[in-house]
N, C-alpha and C positions, 0 to 999 in steps of 0.2 A: 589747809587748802590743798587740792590736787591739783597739779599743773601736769603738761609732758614734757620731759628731759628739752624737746627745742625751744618750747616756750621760755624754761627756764635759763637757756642759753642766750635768749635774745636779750630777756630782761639782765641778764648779767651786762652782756653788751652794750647796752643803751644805759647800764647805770640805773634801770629801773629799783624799786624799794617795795617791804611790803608791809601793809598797814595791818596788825593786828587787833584793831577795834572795827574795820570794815570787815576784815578776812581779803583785799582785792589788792593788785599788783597794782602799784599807780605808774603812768602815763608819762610822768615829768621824771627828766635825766636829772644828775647829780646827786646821790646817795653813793655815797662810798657803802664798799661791801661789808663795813664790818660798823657802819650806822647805826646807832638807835637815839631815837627822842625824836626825829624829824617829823614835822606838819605834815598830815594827809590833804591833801589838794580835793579829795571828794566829802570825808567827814571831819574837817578840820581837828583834828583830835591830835598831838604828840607825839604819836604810836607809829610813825612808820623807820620800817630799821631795814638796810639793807639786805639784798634777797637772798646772798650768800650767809649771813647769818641768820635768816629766817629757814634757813634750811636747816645748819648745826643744829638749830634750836627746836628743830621738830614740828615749827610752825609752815612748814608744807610738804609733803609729799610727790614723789614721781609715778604717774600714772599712764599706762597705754597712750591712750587718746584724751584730750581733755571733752 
């Protein structure tokens, strides 16, 4: 997934998560940054892991503008 570096900042902020069987930054706070296994609130699937580690992990990118 591409995001922009502020997007990414807010989703830190807010504690957002990122679901890799959607590809989408979920909505609902509380994912610690270094999460994985957590429910996705849109495809209910296990897969969402905090967005600081979905970063290490190459499962997003910083882009211009999203």
């Amino acid at each position: 997934m591409e995001i922009s570096e502020e997007r990414y900042m807010e989703a830190c902020e807010s504690y957002s998560g990122y679901c890799s069987g959607c590809d989408d930054i979920t909505q609902d706070s509380g994912v610690e940054p270094d999460a994985e296994g957590y429910k996705c609130p849109t495809c209910d699937a296990m897969t969402v892991m905090g967005i600081e580690n979905a970063l290490i992990m190459g499962k997003i990118e910083f882009v211009e503008s999203e």
